[in-house]
LOZAMI-163919 format. One record per residue (C-alpha): z negated, x, y; residue in one letter; residue number from 1. Coordinates in nm, 4 decimals, decimal comma. Layout:
NODE         c3         c1         c2   aa     i
NODE          Z          X          Y    A   NUM
...
END
This chain:
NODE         c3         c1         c2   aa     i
NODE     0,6198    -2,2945     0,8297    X     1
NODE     0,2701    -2,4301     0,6382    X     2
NODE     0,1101    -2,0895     0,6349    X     3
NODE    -0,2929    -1,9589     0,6896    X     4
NODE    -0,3656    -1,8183     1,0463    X     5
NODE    -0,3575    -1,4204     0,9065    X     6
NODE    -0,6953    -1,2154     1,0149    X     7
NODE    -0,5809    -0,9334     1,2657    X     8
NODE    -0,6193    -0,5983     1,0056    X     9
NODE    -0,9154    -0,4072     1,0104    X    10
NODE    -0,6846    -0,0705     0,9226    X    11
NODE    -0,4380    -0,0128     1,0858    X    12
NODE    -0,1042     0,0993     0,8319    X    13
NODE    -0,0036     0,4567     0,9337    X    14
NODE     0,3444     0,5140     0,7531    X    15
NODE     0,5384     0,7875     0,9509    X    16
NODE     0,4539     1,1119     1,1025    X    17
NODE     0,4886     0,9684     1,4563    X    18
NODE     0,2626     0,6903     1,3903    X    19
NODE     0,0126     0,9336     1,2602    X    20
NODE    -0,0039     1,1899     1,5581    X    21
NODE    -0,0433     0,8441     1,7632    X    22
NODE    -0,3760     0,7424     1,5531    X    23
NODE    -0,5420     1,0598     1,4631    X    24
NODE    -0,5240     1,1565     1,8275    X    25
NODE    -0,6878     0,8492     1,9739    X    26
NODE    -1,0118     0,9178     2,1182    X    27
NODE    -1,2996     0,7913     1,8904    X    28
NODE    -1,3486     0,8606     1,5028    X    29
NODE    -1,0489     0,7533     1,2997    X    30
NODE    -1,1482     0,7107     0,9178    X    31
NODE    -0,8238     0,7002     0,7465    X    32
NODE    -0,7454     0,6124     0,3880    X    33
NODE    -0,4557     0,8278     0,2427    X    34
NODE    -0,2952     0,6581    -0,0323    X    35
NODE    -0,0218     0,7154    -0,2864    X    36
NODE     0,2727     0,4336    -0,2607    X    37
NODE     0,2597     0,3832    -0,6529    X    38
NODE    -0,1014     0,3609    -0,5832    X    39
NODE    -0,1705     0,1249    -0,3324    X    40
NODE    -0,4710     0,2032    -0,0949    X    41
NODE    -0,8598     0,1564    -0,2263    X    42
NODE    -0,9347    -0,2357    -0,1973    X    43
NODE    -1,2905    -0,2123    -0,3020    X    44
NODE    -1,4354    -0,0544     0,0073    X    45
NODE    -1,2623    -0,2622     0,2767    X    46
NODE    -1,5754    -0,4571     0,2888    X    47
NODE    -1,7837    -0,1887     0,3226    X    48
NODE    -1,5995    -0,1124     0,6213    X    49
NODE    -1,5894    -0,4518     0,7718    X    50
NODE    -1,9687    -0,4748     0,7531    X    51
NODE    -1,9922    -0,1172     0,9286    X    52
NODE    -1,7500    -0,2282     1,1975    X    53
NODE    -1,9691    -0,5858     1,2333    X    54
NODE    -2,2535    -0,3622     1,2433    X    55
NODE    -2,2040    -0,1316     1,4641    X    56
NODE    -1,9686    -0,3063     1,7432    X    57
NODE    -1,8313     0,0359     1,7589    X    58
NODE    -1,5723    -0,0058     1,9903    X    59
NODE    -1,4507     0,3826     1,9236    X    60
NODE    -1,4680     0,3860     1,5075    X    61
NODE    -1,1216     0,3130     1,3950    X    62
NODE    -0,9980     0,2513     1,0005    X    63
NODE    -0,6536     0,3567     0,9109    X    64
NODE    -0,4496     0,3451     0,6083    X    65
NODE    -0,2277     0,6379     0,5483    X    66
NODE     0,0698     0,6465     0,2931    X    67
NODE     0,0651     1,0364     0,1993    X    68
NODE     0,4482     0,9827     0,0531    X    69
NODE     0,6322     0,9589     0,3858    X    70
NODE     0,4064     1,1187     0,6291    X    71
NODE     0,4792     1,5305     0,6322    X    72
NODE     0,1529     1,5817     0,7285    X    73
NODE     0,0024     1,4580     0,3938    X    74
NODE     0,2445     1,6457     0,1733    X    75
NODE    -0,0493     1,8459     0,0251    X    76
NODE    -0,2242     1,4488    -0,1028    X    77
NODE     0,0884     1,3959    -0,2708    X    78
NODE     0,0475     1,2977    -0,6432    X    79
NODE    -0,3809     1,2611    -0,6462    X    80
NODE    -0,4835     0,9372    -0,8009    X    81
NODE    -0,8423     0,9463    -0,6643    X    82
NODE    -0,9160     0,8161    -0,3541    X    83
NODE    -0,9140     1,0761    -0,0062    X    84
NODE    -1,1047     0,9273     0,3335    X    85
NODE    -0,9926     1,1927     0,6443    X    86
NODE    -1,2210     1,1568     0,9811    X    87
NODE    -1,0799     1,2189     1,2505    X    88
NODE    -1,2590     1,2754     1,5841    X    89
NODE    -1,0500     1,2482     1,8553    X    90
NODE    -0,7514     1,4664     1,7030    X    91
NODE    -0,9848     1,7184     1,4996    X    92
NODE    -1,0329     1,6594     1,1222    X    93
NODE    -1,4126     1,7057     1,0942    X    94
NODE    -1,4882     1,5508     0,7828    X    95
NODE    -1,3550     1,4256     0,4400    X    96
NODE    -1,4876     1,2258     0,1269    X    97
NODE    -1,3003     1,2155    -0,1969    X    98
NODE    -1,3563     0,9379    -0,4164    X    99
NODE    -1,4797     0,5676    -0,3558    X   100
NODE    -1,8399     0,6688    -0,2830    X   101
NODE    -1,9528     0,3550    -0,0740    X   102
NODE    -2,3007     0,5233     0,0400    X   103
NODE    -2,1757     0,8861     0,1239    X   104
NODE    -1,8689     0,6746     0,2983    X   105
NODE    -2,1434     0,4717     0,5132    X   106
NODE    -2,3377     0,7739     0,5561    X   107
NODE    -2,0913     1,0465     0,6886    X   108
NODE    -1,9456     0,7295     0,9339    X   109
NODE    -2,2678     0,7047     1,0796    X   110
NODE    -2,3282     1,0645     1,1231    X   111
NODE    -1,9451     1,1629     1,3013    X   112
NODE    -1,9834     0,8330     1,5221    X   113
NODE    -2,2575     0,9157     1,6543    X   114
NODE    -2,1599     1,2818     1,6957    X   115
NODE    -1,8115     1,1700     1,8571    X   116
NODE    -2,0071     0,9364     2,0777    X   117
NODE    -2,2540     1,2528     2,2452    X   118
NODE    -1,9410     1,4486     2,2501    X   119
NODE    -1,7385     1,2170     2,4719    X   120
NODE    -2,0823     1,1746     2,6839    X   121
NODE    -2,1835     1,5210     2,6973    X   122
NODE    -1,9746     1,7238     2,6167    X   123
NODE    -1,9524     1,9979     2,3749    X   124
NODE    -1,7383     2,1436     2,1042    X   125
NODE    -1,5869     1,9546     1,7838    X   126
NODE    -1,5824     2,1490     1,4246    X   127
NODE    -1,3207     2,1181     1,2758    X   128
NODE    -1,3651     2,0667     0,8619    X   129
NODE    -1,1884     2,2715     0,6075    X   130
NODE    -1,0574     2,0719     0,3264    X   131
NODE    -1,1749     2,2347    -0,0031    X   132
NODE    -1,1117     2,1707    -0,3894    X   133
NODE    -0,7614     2,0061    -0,2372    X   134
NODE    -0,5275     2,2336    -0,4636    X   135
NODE    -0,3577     2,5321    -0,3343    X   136
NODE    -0,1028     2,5389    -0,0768    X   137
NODE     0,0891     2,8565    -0,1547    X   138
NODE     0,3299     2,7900    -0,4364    X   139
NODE     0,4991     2,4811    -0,3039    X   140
NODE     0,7609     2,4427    -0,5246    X   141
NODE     0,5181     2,5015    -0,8348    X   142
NODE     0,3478     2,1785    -0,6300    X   143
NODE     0,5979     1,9601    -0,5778    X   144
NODE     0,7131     1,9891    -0,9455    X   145
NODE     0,3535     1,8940    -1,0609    X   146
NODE     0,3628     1,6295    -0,8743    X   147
NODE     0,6896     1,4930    -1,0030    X   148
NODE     0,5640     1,5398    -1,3476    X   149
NODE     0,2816     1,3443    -1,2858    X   150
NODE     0,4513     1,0281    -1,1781    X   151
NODE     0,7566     1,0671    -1,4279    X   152
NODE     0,5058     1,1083    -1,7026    X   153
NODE     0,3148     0,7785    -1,5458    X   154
NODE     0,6571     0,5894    -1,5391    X   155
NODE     0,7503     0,7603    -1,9478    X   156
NODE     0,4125     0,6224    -2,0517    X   157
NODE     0,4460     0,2929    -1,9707    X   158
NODE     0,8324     0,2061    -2,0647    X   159
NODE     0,7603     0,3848    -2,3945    X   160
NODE     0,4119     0,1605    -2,4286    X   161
NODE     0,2572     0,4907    -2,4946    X   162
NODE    -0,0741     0,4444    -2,3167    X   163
NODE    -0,4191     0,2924    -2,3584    X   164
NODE    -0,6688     0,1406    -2,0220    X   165
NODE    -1,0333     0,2409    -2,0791    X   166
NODE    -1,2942     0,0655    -1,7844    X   167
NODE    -1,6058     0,3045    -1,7136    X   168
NODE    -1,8359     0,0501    -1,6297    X   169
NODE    -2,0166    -0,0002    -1,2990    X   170
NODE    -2,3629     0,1272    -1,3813    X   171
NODE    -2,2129     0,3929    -1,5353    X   172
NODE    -2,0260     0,4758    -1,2286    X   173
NODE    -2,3110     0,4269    -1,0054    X   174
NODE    -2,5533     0,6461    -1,2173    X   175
NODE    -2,2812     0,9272    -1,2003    X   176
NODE    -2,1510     0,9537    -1,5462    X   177
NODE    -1,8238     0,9678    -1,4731    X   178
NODE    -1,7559     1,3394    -1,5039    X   179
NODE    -1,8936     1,3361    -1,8475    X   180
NODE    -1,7340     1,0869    -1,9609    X   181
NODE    -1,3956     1,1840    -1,8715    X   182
NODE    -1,4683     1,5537    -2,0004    X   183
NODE    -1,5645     1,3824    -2,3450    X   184
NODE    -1,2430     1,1682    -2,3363    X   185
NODE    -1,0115     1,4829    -2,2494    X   186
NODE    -1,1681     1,6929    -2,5497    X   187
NODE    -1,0562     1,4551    -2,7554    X   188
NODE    -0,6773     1,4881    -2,6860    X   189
NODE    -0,6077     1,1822    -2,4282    X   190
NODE    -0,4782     1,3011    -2,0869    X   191
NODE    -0,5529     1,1209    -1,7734    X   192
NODE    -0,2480     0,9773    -1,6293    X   193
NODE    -0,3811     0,7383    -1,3363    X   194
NODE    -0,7809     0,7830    -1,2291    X   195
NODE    -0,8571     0,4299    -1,0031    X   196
NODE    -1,1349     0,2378    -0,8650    X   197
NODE    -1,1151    -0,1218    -0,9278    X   198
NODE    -1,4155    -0,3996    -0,8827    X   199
NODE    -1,3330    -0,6741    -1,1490    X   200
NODE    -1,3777    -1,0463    -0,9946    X   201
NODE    -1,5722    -1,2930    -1,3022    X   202
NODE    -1,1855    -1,4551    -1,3458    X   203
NODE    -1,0327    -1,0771    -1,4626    X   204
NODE    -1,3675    -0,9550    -1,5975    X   205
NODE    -1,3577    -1,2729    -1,8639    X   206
NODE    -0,9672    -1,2275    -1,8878    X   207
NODE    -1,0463    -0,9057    -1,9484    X   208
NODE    -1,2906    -0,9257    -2,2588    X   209
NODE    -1,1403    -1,2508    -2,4030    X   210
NODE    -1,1944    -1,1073    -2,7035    X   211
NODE    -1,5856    -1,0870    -2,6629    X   212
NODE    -1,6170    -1,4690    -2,5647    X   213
NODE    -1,8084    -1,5431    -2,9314    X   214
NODE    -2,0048    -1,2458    -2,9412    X   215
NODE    -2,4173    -1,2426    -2,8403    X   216
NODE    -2,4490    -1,1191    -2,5101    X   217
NODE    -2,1046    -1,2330    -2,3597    X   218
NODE    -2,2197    -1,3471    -2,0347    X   219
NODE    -2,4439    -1,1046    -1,9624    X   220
NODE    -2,1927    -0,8552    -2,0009    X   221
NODE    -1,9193    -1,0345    -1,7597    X   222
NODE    -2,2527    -0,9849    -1,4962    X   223
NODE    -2,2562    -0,6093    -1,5501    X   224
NODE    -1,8815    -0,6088    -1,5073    X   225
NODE    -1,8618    -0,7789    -1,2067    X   226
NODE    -2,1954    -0,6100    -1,0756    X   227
NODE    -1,9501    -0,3113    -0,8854    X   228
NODE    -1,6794    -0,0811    -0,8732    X   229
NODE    -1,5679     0,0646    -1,2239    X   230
NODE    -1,3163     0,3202    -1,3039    X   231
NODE    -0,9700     0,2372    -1,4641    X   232
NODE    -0,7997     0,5247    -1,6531    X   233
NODE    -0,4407     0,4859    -1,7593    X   234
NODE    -0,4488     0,7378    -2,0318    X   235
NODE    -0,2161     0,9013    -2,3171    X   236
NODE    -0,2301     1,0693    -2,6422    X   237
NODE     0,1021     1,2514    -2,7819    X   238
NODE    -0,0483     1,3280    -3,1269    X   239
NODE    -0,1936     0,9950    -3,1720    X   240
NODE    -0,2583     0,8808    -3,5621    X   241
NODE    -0,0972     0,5132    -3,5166    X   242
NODE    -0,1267     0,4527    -3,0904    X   243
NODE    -0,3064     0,5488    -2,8026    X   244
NODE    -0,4854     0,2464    -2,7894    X   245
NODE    -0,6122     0,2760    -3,1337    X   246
NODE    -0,7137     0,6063    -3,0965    X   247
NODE    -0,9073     0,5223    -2,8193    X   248
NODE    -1,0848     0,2671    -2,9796    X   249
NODE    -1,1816     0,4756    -3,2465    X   250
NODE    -1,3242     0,7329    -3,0195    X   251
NODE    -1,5156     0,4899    -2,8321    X   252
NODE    -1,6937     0,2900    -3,1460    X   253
NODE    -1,7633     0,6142    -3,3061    X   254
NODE    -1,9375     0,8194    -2,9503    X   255
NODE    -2,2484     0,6829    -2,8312    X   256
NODE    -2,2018     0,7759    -2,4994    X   257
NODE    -1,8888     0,5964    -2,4756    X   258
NODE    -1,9413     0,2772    -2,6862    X   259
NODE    -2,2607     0,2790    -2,4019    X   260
NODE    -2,0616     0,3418    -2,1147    X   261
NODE    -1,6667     0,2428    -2,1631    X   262
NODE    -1,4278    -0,0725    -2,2595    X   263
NODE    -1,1095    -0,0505    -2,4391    X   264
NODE    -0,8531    -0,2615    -2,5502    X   265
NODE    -0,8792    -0,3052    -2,9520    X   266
NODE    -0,4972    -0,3839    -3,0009    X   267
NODE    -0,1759    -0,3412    -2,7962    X   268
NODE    -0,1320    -0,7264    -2,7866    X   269
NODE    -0,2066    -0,7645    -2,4674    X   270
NODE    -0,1933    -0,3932    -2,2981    X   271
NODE     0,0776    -0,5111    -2,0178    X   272
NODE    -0,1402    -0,7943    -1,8838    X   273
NODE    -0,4064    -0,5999    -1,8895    X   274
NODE    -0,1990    -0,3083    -1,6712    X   275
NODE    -0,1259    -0,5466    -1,4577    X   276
NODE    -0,4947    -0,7027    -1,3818    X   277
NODE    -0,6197    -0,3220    -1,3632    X   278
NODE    -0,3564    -0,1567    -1,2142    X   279
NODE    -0,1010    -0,3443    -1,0652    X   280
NODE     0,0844    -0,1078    -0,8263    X   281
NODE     0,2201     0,1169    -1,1049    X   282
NODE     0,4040    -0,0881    -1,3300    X   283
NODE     0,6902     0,0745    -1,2279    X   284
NODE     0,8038     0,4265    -1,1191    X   285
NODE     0,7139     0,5935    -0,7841    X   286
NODE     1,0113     0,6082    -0,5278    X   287
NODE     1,1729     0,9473    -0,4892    X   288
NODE     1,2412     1,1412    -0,2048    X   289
NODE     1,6319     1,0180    -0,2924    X   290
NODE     1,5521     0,6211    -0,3269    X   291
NODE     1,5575     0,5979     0,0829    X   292
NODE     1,6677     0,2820     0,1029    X   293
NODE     1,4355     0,1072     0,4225    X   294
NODE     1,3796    -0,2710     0,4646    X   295
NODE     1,3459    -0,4391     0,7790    X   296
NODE     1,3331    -0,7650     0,9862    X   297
NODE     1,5824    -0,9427     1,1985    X   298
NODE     1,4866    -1,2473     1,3905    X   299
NODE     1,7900    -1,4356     1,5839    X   300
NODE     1,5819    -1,6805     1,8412    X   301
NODE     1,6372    -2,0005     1,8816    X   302
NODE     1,8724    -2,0024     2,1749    X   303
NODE     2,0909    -1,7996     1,9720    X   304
NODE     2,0669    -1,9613     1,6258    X   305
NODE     2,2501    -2,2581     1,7823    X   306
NODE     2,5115    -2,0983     1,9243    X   307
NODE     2,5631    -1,8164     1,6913    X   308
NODE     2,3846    -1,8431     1,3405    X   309
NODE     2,6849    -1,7344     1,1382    X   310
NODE     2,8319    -1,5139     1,3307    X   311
NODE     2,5512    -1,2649     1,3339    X   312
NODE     2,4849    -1,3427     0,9645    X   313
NODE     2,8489    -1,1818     0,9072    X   314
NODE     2,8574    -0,8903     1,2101    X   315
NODE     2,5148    -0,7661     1,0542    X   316
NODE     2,6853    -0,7689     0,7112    X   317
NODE     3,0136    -0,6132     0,8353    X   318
NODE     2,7670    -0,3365     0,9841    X   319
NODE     2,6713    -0,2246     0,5968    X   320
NODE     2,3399    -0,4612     0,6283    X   321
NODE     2,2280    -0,6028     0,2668    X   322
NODE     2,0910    -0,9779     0,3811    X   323
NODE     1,8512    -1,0324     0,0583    X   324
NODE     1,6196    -1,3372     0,2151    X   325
NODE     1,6569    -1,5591     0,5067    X   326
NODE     1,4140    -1,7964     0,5864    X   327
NODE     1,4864    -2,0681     0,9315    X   328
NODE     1,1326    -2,1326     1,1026    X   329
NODE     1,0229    -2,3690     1,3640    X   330
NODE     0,7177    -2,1246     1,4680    X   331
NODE     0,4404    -2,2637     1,6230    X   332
NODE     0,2714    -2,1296     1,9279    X   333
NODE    -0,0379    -1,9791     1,7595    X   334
NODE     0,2018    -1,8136     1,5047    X   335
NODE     0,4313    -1,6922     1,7341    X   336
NODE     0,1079    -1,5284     1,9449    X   337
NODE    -0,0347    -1,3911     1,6213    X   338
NODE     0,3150    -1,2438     1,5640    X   339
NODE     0,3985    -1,1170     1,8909    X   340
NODE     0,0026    -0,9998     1,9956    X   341
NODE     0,0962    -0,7009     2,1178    X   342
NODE     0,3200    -0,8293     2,3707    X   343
NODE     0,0702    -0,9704     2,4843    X   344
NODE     0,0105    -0,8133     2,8553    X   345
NODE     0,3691    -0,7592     2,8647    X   346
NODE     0,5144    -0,9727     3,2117    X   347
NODE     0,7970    -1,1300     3,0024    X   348
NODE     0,5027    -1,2670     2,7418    X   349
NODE     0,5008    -1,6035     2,8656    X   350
NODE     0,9173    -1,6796     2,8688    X   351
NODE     0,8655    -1,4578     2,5027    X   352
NODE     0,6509    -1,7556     2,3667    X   353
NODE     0,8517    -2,0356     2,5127    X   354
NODE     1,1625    -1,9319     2,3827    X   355
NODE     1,0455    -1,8805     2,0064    X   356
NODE     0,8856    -2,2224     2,0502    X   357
NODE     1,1488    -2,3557     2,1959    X   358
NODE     1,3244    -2,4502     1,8069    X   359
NODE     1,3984    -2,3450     1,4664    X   360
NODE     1,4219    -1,8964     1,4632    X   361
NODE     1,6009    -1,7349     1,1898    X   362
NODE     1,4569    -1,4469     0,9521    X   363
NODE     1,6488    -1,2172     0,7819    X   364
NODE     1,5454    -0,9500     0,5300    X   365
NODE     1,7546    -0,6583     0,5599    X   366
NODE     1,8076    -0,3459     0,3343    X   367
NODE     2,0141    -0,0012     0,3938    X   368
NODE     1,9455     0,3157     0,4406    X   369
NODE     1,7574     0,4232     0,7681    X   370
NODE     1,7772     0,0699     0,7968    X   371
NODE     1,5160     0,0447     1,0548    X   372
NODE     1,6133     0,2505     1,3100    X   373
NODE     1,9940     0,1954     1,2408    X   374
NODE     1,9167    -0,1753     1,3300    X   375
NODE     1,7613    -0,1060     1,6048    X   376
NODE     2,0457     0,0986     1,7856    X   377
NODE     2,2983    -0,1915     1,6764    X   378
NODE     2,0971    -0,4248     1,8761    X   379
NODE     2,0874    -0,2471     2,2010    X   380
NODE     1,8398    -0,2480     2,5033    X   381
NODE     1,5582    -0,4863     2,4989    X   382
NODE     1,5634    -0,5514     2,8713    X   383
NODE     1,7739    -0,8125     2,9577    X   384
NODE     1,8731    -0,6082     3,3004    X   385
NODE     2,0462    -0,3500     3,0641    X   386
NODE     2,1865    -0,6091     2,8162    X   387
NODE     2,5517    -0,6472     3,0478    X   388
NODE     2,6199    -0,3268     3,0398    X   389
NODE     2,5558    -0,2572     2,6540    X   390
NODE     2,8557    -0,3068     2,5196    X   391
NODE     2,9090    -0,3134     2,1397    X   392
NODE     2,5688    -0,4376     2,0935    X   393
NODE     2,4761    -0,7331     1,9079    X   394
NODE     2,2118    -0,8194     2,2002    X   395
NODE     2,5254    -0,8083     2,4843    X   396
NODE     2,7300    -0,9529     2,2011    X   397
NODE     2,5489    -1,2404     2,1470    X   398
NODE     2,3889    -1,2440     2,4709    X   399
NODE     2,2405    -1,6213     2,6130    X   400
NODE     2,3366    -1,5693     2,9862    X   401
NODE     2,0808    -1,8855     3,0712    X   402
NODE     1,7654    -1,7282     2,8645    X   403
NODE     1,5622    -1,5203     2,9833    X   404
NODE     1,4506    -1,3535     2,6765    X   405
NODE     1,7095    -1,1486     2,4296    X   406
NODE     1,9055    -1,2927     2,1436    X   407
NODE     1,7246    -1,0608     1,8757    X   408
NODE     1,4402    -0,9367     1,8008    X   409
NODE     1,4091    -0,6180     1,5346    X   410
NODE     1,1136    -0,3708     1,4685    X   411
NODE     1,0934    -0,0403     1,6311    X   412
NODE     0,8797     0,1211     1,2573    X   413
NODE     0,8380     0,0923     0,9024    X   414
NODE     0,5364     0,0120     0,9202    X   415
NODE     0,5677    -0,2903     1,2195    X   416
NODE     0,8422    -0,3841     0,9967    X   417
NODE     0,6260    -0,3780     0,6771    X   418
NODE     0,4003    -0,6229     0,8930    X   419
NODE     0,6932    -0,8278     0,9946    X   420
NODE     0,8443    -0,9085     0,6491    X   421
NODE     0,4873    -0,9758     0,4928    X   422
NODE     0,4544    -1,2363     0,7848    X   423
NODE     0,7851    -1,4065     0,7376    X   424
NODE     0,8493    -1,3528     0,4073    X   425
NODE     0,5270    -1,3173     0,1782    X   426
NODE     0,5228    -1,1142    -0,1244    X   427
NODE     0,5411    -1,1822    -0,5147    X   428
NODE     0,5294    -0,9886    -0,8068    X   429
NODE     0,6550    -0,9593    -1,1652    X   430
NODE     0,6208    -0,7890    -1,4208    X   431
NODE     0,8882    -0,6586    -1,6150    X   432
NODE     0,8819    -0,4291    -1,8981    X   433
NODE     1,1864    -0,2120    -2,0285    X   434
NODE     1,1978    -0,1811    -2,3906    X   435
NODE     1,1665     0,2115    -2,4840    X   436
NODE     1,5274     0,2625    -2,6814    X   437
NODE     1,6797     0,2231    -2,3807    X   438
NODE     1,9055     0,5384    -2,2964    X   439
NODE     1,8452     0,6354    -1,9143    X   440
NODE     2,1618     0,4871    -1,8019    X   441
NODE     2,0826     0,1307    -1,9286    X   442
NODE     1,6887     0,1931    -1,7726    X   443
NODE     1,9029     0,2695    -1,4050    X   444
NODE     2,1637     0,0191    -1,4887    X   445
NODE     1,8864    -0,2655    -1,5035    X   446
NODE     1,6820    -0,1627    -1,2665    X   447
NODE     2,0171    -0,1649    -0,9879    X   448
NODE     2,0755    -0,5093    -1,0895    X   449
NODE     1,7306    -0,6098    -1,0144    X   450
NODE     1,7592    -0,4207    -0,6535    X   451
NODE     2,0888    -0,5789    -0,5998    X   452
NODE     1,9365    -0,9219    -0,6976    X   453
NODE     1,6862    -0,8702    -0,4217    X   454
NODE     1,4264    -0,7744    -0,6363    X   455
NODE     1,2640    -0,4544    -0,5444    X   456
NODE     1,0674    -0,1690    -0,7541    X   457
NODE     0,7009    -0,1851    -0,6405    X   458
NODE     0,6608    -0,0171    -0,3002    X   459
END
């Protein structure tokens, strides 16, 4: 398999309540991005937290990425479009930023490190911070249904092509205007659906403003664009005049502070590649709490791809398995080390690399529901010791007496299966849009096909 040796992560993906009373609790500060799954997690200060890491050589600072929609513990970040940074010190929230603000970010890292670090010398007492301006927790229900709206209007808005993107440039985000811009935008009628932080390469910025190409001052502005972060607002207007994009437009060219400050699409003719340059991870509709369908990894080894390739194929399909990809790899030894890193100390590590070496392995990409776990009890114990007397399991069933190593390999969590499927099987997207007279049976209709042609709606 011709593929780029992948960096080991700087943040490590939190995606299940276990996994996240594992992380926050480790001893040192644990700076953790919580994200919404429509959302996606904020890209633009990953290097700031490279160079901090490079900087410092901190051993005990720690970066995290949180998905708020299927850890229990986030419930109350559920639905928020702006970015949310949690320290954690050793098991103790003790400090919080919210929004993409790179020098406060740098700032209160620097400040809880050090703090954590006398702590763990000295001694001494942690204080725990009290989350503020979150939204109230009483009234869950009222909550929960907010945050439904939100992403059903988000989804309405964008099958119905009923929105407009405005940019808030990056000098205008770094001199703090944002507030008063968006208060100006609001008075005017347009609601915010989606408030993100996005810092435009020169290839989007110029795809971007195409239509400025012959005007004075073209490449000056591209400079500006690309100069830092800016702020992407899907937005909507339900009394428009014509659209939300003209509307928008109007307001703009006829406010001084936003003609200044703010780009806007002047037509619809190209709104969808625009949404998905500026905001790619919401083209489609959130998951629901009832869309918990799981994806995960199989990997039959090579002893056991001679012997029993088809066989398992059809037993893991008999078992209520949906096999969407499968992909047969001759690893190499530096991929199967990347892969298997953890392992690492293990005392079975060395027979591990020779036997996924040793020929061609088989991936398989594997839907149901609970599919992860479910998998994992179909395959049995790990340790070969255990492996005679598991029967009923695919690992005793298609055991390889001779090898030393088990038959099959499966992930033990969503989120090392995440990891596993991105490194076997690396990700695409499209973009498809439903036309809006489409009656809600066709829209699921559609969208099943797609998920039964392997397809799957933005995660």
């Amino acid at each position: 398999m011709a593929r780029r040796r992948q960096e080991i992560a700087l943040q490590t993906e939190i995606e299940t309540q276990e996994e996240w009373n594992e992380i926050i609790n480790k001893e040192g500060l644990t700076v953790v991005d919580v994200y919404q799954q429509w959302a996606g997690p904020c890209k633009s200060v990953e290097g700031n937290f490279k160079r901090i890491k490079l900087e410092t050589g901190e051993a005990l600072l720690k970066f995290a990425l949180a998905k708020a929609d299927t850890i229990d513990s986030l419930e109350r970040f559920r639905g928020r479009c702006e970015p949310c940074f949690l320290f954690y010190a050793t098991g103790v929230l003790v400090d919080a930023v919210i929004g993409a603000n790179a020098p406060e970010l740098q700032r209160k890292i620097m400040l809880n490190i050090e703090q954590e670090k006398k702590i763990l010398k000295e001694g001494g007492e942690r204080r725990e911070y009290t989350l503020k301006d979150m939204g109230p927790d009483e009234d869950e229900e009222v909550g929960v249904a907010s945050r439904r709206h939100r992403s059903s209007s988000v989804f309405n808005a964008i099958t119905s092509q009923q929105y407009a993107l405005g940019v808030i440039r990056p000098d205008a985000y770094a001199n703090g205007k944002v507030d008063e811009i968006i208060e100006k935008i609001t008075q005017n009628g347009f609601k915010i659906l989606v408030q993100q932080e996005h810092h435009l390469n020169e290839h989007d910025a110029r795809e971007l403003h195409r239509y400025k190409m012959n005007q004075e001052g073209y490449e000056e502005h591209i400079a500006r664009m690309t100069s830092g972060p800016s702020i992407v607002l899907l937005l909507q207007k339900t009394d428009a005049k014509d659209s939300t994009v003209d509307d928008l437009h109007e307001l703009i060219n006829s406010d001084e502070l936003l003609k200044a400050n703010v780009d806007s699409t002047p037509s619809t003719d190209n709104i969808h590649d625009e949404l998905v340059l500026l905001l790619p991870n919401i083209v489609q509709r959130p998951r629901t709490p009832e869309d918990n369908l799981e994806r995960t990894l199989a990997i039959v080894r090579p002893s056991a791809l001679q012997l029993y390739k088809d066989a398992i194929i059809s037993r893991i399909r008999d078992s209520g398995f949906e096999v969407t990809r499968t992909s047969e790899i001759q690893l190499t030894q530096e991929q199967v080390e990347e892969f298997y890193a953890a392992k690492k100390n293990e005392p079975f590590y060395e027979d591990l690399v020779q036997e996924m070496t040793s020929g061609p392995s088989l991936a398989l990409y594997l839907i149901k529901k609970d599919a992860v776990q479910g998998f994992r009890t179909l395959l049995g114990p790990a340790d070969k010791n255990k492996i005679k007397e598991a029967t009923g399991t695919f690992r005793h069933e298609f055991d390889i007496v001779d090898c030393k190593i088990n038959s099959l390999h499966a992930p033990s969590t969503r989120a090392e299966a995440h990891r596993g499927l991105r490194f076997f099987f690396p990700e695409e997207r499209i973009l498809t849009i439903l036309k809006p007279n489409l009656t809600d049976q066709q829209r699921s209709e559609i969208i099943e096909t797609f998920k039964k042609g392997g397809f799957f709606i933005m995660e």
